[in-house]
C-alpha atoms as one frame of an Amber mdcrd trajectory, in Angstrom:
protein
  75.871 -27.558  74.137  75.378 -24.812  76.972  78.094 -26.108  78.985  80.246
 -26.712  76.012  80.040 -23.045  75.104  80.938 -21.736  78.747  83.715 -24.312
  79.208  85.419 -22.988  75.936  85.059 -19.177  77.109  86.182 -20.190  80.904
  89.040 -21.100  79.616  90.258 -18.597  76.393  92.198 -16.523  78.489  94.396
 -19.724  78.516  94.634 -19.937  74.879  95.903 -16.630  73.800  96.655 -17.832
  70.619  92.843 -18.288  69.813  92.250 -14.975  70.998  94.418 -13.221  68.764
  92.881 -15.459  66.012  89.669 -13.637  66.726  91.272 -10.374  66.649  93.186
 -10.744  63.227  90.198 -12.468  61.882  88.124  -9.551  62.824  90.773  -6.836
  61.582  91.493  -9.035  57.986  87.582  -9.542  57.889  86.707  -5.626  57.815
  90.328  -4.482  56.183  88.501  -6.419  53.119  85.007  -5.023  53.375  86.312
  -1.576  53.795  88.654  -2.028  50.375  85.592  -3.428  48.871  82.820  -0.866
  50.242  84.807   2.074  51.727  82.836   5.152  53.311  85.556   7.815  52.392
  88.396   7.891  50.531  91.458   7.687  51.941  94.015  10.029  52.317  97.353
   8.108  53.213 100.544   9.987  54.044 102.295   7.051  52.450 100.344   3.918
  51.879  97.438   1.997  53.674  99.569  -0.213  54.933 102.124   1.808  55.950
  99.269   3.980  58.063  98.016   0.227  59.602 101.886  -0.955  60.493 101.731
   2.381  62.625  98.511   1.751  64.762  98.961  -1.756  64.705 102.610  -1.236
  66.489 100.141   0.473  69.222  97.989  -2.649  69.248 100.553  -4.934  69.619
 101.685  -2.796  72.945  98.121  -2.843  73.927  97.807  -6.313  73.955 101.057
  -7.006  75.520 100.105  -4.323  78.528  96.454  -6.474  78.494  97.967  -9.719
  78.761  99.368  -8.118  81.874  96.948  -6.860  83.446  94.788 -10.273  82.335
  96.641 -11.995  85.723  94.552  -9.707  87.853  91.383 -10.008  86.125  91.395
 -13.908  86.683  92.449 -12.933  90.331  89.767 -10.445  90.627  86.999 -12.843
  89.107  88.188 -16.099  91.479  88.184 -13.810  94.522  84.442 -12.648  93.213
  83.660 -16.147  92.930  85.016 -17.474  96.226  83.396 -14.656  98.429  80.270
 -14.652  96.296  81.101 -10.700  95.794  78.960  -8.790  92.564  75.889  -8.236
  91.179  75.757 -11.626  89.705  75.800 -13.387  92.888  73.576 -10.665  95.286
  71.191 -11.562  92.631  71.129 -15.130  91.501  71.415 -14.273  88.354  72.182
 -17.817  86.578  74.300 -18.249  83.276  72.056 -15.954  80.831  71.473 -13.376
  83.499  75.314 -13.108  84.783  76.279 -12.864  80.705  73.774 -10.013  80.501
  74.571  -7.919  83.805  77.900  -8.622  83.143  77.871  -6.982  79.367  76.081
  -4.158  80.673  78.298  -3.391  83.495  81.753  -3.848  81.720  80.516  -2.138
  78.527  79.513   1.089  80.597  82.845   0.975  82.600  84.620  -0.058  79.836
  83.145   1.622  77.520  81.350   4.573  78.257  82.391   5.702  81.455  86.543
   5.689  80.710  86.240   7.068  77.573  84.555  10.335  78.734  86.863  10.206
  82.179  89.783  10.602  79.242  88.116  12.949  77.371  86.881  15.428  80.347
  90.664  15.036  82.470  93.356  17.208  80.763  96.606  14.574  81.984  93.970
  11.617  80.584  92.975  13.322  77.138  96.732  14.097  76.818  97.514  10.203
  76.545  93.940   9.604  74.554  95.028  11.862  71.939  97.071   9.313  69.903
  93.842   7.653  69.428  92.367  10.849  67.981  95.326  12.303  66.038  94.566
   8.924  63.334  93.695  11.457  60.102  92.212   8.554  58.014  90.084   6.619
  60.661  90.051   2.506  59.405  89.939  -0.809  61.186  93.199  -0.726  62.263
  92.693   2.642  64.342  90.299   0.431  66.376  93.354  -0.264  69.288  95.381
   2.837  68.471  95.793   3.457  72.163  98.611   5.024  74.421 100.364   2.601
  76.504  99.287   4.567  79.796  95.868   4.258  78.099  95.577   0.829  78.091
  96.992   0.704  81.336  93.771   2.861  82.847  91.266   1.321  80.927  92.545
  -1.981  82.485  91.880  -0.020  85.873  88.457   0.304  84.706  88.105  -3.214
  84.124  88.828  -3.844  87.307  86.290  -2.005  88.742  83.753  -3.256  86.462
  84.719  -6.969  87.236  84.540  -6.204  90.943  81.169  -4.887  90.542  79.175
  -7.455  88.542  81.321  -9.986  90.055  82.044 -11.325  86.532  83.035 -15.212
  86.574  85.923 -15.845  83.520  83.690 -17.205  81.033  81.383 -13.859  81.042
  84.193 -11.748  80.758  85.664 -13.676  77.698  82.113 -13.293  75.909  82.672
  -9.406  76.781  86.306  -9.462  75.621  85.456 -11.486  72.473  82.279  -8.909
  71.310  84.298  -5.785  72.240  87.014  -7.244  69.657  84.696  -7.346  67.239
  82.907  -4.234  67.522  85.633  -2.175  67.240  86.580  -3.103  64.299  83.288
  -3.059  62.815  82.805   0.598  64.603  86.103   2.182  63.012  86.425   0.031
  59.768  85.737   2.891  56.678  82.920   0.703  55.300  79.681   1.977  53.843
  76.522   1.239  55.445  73.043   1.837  54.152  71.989   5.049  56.231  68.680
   3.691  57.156  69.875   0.532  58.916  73.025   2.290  60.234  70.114   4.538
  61.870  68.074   2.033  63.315  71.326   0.003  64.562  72.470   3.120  66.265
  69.307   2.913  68.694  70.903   0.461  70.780  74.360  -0.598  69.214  77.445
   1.741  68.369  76.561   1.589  64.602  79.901   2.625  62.130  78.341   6.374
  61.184  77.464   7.079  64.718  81.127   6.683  65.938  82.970   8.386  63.054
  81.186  11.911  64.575  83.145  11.210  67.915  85.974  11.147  65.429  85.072
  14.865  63.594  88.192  17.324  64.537  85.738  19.461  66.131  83.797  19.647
  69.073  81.489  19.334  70.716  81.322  16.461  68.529  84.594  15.191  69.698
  83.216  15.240  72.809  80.213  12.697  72.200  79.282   9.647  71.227  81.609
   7.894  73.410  80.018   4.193  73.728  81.835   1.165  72.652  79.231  -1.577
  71.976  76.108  -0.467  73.304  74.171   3.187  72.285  72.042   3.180  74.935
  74.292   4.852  77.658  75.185   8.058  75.023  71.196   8.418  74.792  70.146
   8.029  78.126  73.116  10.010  79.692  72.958  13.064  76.745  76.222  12.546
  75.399  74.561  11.597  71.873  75.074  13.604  68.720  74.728  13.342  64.865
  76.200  14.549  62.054  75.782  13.605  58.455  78.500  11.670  57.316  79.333
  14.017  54.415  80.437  16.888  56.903  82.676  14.558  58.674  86.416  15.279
  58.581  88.944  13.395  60.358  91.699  14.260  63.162  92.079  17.395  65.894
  91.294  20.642  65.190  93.922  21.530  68.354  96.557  19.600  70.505  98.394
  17.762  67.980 100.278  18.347  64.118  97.758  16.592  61.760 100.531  16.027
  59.469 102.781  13.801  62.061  99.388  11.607  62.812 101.974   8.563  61.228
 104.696   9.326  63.205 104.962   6.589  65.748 107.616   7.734  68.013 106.337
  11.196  68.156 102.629   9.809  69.231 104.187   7.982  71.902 106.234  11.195
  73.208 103.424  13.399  72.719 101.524  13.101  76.058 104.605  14.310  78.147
 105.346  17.121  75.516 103.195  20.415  76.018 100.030  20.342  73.906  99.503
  23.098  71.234  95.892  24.939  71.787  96.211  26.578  68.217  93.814  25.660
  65.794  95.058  24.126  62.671  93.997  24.408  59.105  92.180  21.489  58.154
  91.942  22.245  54.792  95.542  21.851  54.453  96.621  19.697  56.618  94.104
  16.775  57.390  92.335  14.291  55.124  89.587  15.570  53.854  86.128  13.502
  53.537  83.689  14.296  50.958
């Protein structure tokens, strides 16, 4: 059954149709929770689907850019495995221990660590902006990235790979959960505040990630784990606020009311950023 399991995830990044099966099962799974529980109302500039075709013509760059960049992650893994280089192999780790090390180490590179590196460099924030600009924060603005974004958190995942010397089938594990969790972390879907609380002690729980998406900091600036909590608590980067103050978009950088305006979101990072503060009232989606 073991080997089974690892044979199938070994060899996913070989069935990319599969792989976007888990990805549009994932999105179509929480698109109808969210419809049927949502956390805020929404407040569309046409329609929701309208606001998804937008980020979802950003996702299908993303993946394109990934698929990419997934020729040099199988490199980087076979030339791990063939000079025994990474934590899994120092170590001995066997099959449950090189899963583990290697979901710790790619979730804090991949995870953690880029996402503050674009949020603390001004050229890098520029480009993670589009993410941030979303006024009405669903499932689908899980993979609302910047093409040059994807591009460095694939850097990122090199670096991660290199250093838990992750063999194919642990990084397909990774890829598959990450999938998953963002979804579940941006879908609008209401969660019972106690066990959204308790979840967020080790896992990116729904409520804790919607305050990295408040317009204002410093709660912009927190919060910035994708799967795991831990490295936001440990590394004081954790914040709450109750969900009832949360309001959506920048307070600074970019027009809340062109946040559906695909060609202008990709132009945006090599057009100067505004630094004056907008009027949320008026023009950003407001959240009870």
């Amino acid at each position: 059954m073991t080997e089974d399991i690892l044979a199938f995830f070994s060899g996913l990044n070989e069935h990319p149709i599969t792989r976007m099966g888990f990805l549009m099962g994932g999105l179509l799974f929480f698109w109808i929770l969210e419809g049927s529980i949502p956390l805020h109302p929404m407040f569309y500039k046409t329609t929701k689907v309208r606001h998804a075709m937008v980020n979802l013509g950003f996702t299908a760059m993303h993946l394109m850019i990934h698929s990419i960049l997934a020729l040099i992650i199988i490199l980087l893994s076979d030339f791990c495995k063939v000079h025994q280089w990474g934590m899994v192999y120092w170590f001995n780790t066997g099959v449950l221990g090189t899963i583990l090390i290697t979901f710790l180490v790619l979730d804090f590179f991949v995870g953690w660590l880029v996402h503050i590196t674009e949020h603390k460099i001004p050229l890098l924030w520029k480009f993670h902006v589009v993410h941030h600009a979303d006024n009405n924060v669903d499932v689908s603005t899980g993979l609302r990235h910047h093409p040059v974004e994807s591009l460095l958190r694939g850097i990122f995942f090199f670096i991660g790979i290199m250093v838990c010397g992750a063999p194919m089938y642990a990084v397909m594990i990774f890829q598959t959960l990450i999938i998953f969790a963002t979804a579940f972390t941006h879908a609008n879907i209401a969660m019972p505040t106690r066990i959204d609380h308790l979840m967020s002690y080790i896992f990116v729980s729904p409520n804790m990630h919607k305050v990295h998406h408040h317009w204002k900091q410093p709660y912009t600036d927190s919060n910035y784990g994708a799967i795991l909590s831990v490295w936001d608590r440990l590394l004081g980067t954790f914040l709450k606020l109750p969900q009832s103050e949360i309001r959506y978009g920048l307070d600074k950088y970019y027009p809340n009311q062109r946040d559906e305006d695909f060609t202008n979101l990709l132009k945006s990072p090599f057009m100067k950023m505004e630094n004056k503060t907008t009027d949320k009232g008026i023009s950003a989606s407001k959240t009870p």
